[in-house]
C-alpha distance (Angstrom), angle and dihedral (degrees) to the residues before:
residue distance angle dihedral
X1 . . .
X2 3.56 . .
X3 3.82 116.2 .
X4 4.16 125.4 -91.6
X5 4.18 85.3 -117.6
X6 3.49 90.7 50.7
X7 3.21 97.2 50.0
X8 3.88 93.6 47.5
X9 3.57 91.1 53.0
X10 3.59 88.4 55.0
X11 3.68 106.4 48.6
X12 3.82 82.4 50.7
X13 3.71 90.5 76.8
X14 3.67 124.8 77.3
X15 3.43 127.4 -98.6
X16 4.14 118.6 -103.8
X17 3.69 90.1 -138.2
X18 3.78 148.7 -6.0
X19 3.34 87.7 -99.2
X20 3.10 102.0 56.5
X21 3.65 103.2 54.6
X22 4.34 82.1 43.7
X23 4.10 85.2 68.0
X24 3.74 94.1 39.2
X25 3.49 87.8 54.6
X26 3.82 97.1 32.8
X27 4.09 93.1 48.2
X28 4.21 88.2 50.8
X29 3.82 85.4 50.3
X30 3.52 94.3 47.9
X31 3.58 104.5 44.9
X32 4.05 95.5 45.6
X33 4.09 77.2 51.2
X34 3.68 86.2 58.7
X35 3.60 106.9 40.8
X36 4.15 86.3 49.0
X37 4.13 90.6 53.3
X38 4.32 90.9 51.4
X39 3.28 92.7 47.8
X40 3.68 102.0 46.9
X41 4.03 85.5 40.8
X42 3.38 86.2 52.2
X43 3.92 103.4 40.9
X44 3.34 110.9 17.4
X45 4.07 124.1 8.0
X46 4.39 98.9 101.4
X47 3.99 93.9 -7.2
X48 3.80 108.5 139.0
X49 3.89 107.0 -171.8
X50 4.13 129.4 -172.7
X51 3.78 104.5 -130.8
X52 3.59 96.1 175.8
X53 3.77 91.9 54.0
X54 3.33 103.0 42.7
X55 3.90 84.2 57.6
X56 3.47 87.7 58.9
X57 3.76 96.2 47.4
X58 3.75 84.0 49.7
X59 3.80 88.5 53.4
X60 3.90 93.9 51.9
X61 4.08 91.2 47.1
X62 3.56 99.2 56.7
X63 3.97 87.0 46.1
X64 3.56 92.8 55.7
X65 3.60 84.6 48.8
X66 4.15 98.0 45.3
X67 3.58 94.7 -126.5
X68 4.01 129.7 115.4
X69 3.98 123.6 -129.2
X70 3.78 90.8 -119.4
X71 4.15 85.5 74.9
X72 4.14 83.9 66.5
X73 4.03 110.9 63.1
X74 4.46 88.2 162.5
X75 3.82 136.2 28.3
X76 3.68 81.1 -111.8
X77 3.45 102.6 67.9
X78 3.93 90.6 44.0
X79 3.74 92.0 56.4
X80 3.81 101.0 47.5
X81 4.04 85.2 47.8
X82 3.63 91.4 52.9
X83 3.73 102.0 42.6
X84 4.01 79.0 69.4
X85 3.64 97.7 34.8
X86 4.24 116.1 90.1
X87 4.12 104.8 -124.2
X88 3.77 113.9 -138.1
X89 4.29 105.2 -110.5
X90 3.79 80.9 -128.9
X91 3.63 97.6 63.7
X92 3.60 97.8 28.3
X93 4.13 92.3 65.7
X94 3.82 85.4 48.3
X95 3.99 119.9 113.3
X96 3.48 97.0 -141.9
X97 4.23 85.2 55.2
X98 3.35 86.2 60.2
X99 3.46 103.9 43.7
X100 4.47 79.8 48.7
X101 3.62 88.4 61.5
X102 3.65 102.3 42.0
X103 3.88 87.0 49.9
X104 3.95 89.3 57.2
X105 3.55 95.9 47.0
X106 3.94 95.7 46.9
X107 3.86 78.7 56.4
X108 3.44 98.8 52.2
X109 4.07 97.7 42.3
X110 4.32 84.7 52.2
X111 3.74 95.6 39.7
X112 4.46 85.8 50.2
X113 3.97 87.0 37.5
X114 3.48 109.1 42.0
X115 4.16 108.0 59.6
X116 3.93 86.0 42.3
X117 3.92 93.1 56.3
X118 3.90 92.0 40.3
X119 3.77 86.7 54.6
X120 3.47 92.8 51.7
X121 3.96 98.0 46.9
X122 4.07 85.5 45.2
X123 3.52 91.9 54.5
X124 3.34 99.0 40.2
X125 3.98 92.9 55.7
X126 3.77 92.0 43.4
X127 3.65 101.6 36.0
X128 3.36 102.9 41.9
X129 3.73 119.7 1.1
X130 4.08 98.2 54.2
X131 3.64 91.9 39.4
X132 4.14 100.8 51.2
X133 3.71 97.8 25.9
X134 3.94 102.9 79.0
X135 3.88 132.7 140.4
X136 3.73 81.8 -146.7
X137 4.30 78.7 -138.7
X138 4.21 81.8 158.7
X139 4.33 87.5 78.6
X140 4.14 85.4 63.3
X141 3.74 128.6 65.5
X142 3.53 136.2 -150.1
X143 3.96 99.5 -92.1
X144 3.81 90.9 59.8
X145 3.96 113.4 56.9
X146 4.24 108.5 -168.1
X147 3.85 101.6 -160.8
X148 4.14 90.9 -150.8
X149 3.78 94.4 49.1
X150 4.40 99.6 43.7
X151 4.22 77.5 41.8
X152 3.88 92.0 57.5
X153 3.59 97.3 31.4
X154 4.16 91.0 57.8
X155 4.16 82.8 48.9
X156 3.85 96.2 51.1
X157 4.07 79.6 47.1
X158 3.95 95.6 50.7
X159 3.78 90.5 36.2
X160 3.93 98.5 48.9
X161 4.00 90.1 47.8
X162 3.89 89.3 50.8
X163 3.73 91.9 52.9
X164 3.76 94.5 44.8
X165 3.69 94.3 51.1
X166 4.50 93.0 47.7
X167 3.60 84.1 47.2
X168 4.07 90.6 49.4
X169 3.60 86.7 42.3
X170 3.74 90.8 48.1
X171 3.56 95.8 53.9
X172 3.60 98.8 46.9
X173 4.10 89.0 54.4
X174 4.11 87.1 54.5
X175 3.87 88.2 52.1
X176 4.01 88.1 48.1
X177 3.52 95.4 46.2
X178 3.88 90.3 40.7
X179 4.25 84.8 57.9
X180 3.20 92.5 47.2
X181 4.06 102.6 48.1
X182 4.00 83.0 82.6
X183 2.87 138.5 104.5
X184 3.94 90.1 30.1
X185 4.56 92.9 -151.1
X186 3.97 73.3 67.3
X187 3.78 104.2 47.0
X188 3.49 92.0 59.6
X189 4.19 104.4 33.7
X190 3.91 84.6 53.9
X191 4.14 95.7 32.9
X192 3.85 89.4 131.4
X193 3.59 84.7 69.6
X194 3.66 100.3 56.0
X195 3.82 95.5 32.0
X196 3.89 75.8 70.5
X197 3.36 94.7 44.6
X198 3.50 92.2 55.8
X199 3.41 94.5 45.1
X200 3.84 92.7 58.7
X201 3.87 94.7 41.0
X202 4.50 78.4 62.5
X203 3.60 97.7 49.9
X204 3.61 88.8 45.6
X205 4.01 94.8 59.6
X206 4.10 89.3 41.7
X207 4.09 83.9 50.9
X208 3.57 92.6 54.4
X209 3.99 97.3 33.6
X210 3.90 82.6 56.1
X211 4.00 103.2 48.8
X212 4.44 81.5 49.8
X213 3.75 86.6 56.1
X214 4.12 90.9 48.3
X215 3.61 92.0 42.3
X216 3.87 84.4 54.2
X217 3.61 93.7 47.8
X218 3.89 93.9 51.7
X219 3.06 87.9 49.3
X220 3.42 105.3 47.2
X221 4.07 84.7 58.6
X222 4.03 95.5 45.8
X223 3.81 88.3 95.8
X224 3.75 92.4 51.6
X225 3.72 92.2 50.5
X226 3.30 86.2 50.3
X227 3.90 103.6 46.7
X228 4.43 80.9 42.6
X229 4.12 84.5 58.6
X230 3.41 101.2 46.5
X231 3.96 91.8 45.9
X232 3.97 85.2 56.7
X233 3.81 90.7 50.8
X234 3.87 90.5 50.4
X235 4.13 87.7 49.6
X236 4.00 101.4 55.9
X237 3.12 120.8 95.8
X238 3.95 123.6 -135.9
X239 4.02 129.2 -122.6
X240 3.38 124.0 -115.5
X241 3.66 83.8 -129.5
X242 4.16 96.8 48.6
X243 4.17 86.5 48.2
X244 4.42 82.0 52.9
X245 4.08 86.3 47.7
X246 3.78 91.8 48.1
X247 3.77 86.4 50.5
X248 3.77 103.2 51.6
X249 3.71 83.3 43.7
X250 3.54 105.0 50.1
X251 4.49 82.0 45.2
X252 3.99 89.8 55.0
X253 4.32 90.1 50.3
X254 3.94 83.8 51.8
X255 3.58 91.5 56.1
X256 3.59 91.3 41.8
X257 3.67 87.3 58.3
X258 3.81 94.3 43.9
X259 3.59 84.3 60.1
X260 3.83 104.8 50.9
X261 3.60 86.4 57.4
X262 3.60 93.3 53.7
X263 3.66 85.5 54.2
X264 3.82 101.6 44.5
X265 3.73 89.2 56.1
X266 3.88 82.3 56.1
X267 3.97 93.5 48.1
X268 3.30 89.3 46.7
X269 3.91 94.1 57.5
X270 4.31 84.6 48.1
X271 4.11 91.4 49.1
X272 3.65 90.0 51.4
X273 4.33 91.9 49.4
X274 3.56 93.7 43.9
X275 4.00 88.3 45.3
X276 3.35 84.2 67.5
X277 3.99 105.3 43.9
X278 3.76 84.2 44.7
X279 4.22 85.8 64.4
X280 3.64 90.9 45.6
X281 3.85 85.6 50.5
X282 3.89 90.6 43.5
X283 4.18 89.1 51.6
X284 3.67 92.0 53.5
X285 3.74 93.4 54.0
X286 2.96 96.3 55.3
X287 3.67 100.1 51.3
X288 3.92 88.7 48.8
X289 3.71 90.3 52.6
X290 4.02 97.1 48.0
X291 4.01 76.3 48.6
X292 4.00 89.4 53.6
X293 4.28 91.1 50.5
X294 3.61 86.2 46.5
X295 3.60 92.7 58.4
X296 3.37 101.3 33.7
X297 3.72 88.0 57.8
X298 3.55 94.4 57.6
X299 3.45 95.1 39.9
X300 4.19 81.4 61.1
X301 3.38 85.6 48.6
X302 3.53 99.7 58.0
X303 3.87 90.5 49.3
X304 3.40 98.5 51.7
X305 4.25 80.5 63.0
X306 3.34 101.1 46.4
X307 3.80 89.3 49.3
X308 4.44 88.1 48.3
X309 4.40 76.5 51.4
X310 3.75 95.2 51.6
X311 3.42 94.9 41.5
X312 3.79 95.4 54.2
X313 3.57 90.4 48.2
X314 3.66 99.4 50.4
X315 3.84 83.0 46.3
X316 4.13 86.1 60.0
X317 3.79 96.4 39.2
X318 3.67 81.9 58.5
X319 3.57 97.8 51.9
X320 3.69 90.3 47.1
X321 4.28 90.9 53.4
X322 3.97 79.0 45.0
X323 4.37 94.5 55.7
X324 4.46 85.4 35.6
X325 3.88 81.7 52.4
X326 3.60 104.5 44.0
X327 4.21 87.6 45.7
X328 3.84 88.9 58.0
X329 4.02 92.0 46.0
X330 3.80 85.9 50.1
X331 3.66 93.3 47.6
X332 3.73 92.8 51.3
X333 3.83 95.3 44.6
X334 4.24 87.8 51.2
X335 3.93 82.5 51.2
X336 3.37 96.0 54.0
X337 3.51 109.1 38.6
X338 4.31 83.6 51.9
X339 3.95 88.6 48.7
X340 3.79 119.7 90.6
X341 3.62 100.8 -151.0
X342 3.79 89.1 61.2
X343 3.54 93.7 92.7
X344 3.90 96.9 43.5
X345 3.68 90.7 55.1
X346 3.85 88.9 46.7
X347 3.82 87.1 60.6
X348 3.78 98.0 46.4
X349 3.78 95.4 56.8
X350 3.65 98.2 37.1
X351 4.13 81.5 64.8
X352 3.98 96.1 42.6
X353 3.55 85.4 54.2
X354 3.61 92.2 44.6
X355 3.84 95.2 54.7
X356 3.86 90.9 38.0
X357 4.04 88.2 66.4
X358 3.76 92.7 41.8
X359 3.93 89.8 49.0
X360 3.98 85.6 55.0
X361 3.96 95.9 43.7
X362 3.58 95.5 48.9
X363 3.91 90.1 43.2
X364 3.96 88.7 55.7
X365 3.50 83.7 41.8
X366 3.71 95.2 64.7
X367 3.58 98.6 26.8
X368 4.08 85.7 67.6
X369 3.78 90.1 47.0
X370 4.02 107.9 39.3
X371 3.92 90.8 55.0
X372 4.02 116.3 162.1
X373 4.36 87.1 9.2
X374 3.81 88.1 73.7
X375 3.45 92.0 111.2
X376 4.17 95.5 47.7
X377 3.63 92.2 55.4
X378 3.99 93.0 42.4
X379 3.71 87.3 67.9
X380 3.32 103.3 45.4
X381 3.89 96.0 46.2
X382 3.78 114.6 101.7
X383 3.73 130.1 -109.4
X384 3.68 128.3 -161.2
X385 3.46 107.6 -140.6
X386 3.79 83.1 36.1
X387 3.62 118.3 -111.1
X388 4.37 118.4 -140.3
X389 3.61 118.9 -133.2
X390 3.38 104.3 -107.5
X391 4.05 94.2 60.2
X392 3.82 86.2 45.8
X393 3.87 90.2 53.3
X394 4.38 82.8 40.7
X395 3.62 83.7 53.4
X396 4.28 95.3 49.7
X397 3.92 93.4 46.6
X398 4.01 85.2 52.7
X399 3.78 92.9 48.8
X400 4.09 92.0 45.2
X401 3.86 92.4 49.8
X402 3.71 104.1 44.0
X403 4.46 82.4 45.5
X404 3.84 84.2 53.6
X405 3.58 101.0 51.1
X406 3.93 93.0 37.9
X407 3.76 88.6 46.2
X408 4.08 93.4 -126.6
X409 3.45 122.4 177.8
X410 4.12 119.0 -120.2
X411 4.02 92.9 -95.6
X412 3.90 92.6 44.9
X413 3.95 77.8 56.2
X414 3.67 98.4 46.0
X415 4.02 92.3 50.9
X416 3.41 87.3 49.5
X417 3.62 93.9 54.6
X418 3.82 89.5 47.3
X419 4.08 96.6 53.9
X420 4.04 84.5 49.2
X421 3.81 83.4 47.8
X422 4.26 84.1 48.9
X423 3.72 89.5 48.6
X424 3.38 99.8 47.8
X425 3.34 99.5 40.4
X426 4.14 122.1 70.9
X427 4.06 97.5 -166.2
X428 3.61 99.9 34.1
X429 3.69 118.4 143.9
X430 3.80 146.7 130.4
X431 3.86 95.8 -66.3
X432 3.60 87.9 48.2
X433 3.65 90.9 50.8
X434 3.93 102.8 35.7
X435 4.45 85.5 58.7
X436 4.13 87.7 45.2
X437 4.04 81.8 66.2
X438 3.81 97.0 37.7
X439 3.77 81.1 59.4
X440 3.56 94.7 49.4
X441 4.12 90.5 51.9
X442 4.09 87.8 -107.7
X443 3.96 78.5 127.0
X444 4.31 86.1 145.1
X445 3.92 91.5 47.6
X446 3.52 84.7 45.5
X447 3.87 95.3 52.7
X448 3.93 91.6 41.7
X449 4.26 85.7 48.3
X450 3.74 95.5 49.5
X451 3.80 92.5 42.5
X452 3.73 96.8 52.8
X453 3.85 101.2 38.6
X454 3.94 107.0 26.2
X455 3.62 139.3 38.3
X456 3.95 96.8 -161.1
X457 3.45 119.1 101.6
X458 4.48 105.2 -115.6
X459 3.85 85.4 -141.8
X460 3.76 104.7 32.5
């Protein structure tokens, strides 16, 4: 089967003849005819089917196979499950299985049929059948009327609008049927419905199929029509009174045409004047524009100054901010050096920041050496305000997903868990941290932490 580019490249290429596009047109027609009669011979012309028991049979197969309709939204699914599913011999010599099986594939020879023959019809309108079929009423104008060409131009009119509106009715029926494929319990308890459905979605595509092939037809004739009116025209005779009216009428366009050259020689005259005022015009412009440059250049030039201005005085404001600054840092420094409690405070932070930096060593420190029992000693370290289980275990799952997604290693995870530990915690240091792993057994990292990071005794 030749491929959907191909055969867009080739329908973009004229037709050698009439008659050739006809047959294109005519073979589509005929084969979407075709495949519409088999299937409804097949599925549909004297086919009484049992909805209601075939629901039922439905109902006793998926018990025999533990499974609930709800697991089947389409006919699809249903037959792919049970062409790997054993049937019960029971239900298998049943009518109504039968009739279950010929329902689903009826369904899935329209639902593979269907799209591929509206496609075709589509195309076939649109491709071919708009595009060939013309009247060609553009070649006339308004003060001739052909009776042959208005006649067939009003019929491609009618006929296109009736084709449009099938093919609009067509695809709404496909869209209905398509919402009503699912759930599948429901195709086949209310089949009568889509039986009809289907039956309507058929008659649609012969509908259409059959106003191409009159289209066709008329058209096919629109020559001889027109080769019959022209052979009347030829045949009647004219009036001595119509060959007088042609006269005085072909006398009056002479004068008419006498007197547009009497005015053209006048126009002519005009052009040439205003030819001139249009290069006086032209000068002036110019000038006025070599005038605009000018000015626009010094207008640049005046920018480019006032921006050197402002930035010399923002450079000064920011000196000034720089002196008010500096005053204030010298007033504080005088203030402090004078105050007594400078050196107190001096000696408070200088141990905060001192057992800040041994609080982060010593959580490194264990974070390299607990590994995989991050999570152990996360729940048994103490939080001040206290901390419930659940948001410690909230707080574990966090850790463990963002160390999957980021790829972290088990002691990247640990400190982790230990800074949320820091964070959450307002008294947390090493004593606090150094009985969290005497709880957890770690009583040697314990003794190697408290050793290297504290002198106080954990139990003293």
């Amino acid at each position: 089967m030749p491929s959907h580019s191909r055969n867009k490249k080739r329908n973009n290429r004229p037709p050698p003849t009439r008659e050739a596009e006809y047959k294109v047109m005519i073979d589509i027609v005929n084969d979407v005819c075709l495949e519409i009669r088999k299937f409804a011979k097949k599925y549909i012309n004297d086919i009484v089917l049992k909805y209601d028991s075939c629901a039922t049979c439905l109902n006793e197969l998926l018990a025999s196979w533990q499974m609930d309709s709800s697991q089947f939204s389409t006919s699809k699914e249903f037959w792919e499950k049970h062409k790997i599913k054993l049937v019960d011999e029971d239900i298998r010599k049943k009518k109504e299985y039968k009739e279950l099986v010929f329902i689903c594939e009826r369904a899935r020879t329209f639902e593979r049929m269907i799209p591929n023959l509206r496609e075709r019809l589509v195309e076939c309108a649109r491709d071919h059948l708009y595009k060939y079929c013309r009247s060609f009423i553009e070649e006339t104008y308004d003060e001739v009327q052909i009776r042959p060409i208005i006649e067939y131009e009003e019929l491609i009119t009618t006929s296109k609008k009736e084709i449009d509106q099938k093919i609009d009715s067509l695809n709404n029926n496909i869209l209905k049927y398509g919402e009503m494929k699912s759930p599948f319990s429901e195709f086949i308890s209310k089949g009568h419905i889509h039986t009809a459905l289907m039956e309507e979605i058929c008659v649609l595509n012969i509908e259409i199929a059959h106003a191409i092939k009159k289209w066709i037809a008329d058209d096919s004739s629109y020559p001889e029509r027109l080769l019959q009116e022209e052979a009347v025209a030829d045949k009647t005779p004219m009036a001595p009174r119509d060959r007088q009216e042609l006269r005085r009428k072909l006398e009056k366009a002479q004068a008419d045409l006498d007197r547009f050259h009497e005015r053209k020689d006048v126009m002519e005259r005009q052009h040439g004047r205003l030819d001139k005022e249009l290069k006086q015009v032209s000068d002036r412009t110019y000038e006025l524009k070599v005038e605009v440059v000018t000015n626009r250049h010094d207008q640049e030039e005046m920018r480019q100054g006032i921006l050197g201005i402002e930035i010399e005085m923002k450079s000064i404001l920011e000196r000034l901010s720089s002196i008010d600054e500096k005053q204030e840092i010298l007033k504080r420094v005088r203030e402090m050096k004078l105050s007594p409690d400078t050196l107190r405070r001096i000696n408070t932070r200088r141990q905060e920041v001192t057992t800040k930096v041994q609080l982060d060593d010593a959580c490194r420190y264990v974070a390299f050496h607990i590994g995989k029992d991050w999570k152990k000693l996360y729940d048994r370290l103490p939080f001040v305000p206290p901390r419930d289980p659940d948001r410690r275990q909230k707080d574990v799952e966090v850790i463990d997903n963002i160390s999957a997604r980021q790829d972290r290693t088990p002691e990247e995870s640990a400190l982790r868990s230990l800074e949320k530990w820091r964070s959450f915690n307002r008294q947390g240091d090493i004593i606090q941290l150094i009985r969290g792993l005497r709880k957890l057994n770690k009583v040697e990292l314990a003794q190697k932490l408290e050793s290297r990071f504290t002198i106080q005794n954990v139990y003293g």
